[in-house]
C-alpha positions as CSV (number, residue, x, y, z in Angstrom):
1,X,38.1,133.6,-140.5
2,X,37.8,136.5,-142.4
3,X,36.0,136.1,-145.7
4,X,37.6,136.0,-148.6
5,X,37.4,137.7,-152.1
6,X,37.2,136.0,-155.8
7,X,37.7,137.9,-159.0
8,X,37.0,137.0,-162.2
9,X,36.2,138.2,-165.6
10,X,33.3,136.0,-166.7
11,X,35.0,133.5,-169.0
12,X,34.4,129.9,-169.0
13,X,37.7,129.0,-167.3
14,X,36.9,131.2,-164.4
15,X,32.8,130.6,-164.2
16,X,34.2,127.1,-163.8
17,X,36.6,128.3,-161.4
18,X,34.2,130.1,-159.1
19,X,31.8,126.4,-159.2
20,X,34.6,124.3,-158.5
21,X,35.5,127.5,-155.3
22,X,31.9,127.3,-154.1
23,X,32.0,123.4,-153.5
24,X,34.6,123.8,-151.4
25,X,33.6,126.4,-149.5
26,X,30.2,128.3,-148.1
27,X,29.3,131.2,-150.1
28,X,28.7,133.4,-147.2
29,X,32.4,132.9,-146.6
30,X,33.4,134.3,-150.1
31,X,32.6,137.6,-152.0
32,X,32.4,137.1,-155.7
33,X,33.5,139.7,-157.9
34,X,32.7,140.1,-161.5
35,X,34.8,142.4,-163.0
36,X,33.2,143.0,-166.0
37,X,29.8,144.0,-164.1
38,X,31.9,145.8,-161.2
39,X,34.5,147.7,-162.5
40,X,34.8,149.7,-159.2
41,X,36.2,147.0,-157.3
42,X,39.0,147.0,-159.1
């Protein structure tokens, strides 16, 4: 499967976001992407 990517922009709705994501699945099998820290992956 390939892995899959998870954007957000650091606010408490998507922090809790991401938590709730990573119980779900492995982190190996998803990128996390800040986009106030990474603007180039926009």
């Amino acid at each position: 499967m390939a892995k899959s990517t998870f954007y957000h922009a650091g606010c408490p709705v998507c922090v809790n976001a991401e938590q709730e994501l990573l119980q779900l699945v492995e982190k190996s099998e998803v990128e996390i992407i800040h986009l106030g820290e990474s603007k180039n992956h926009i």
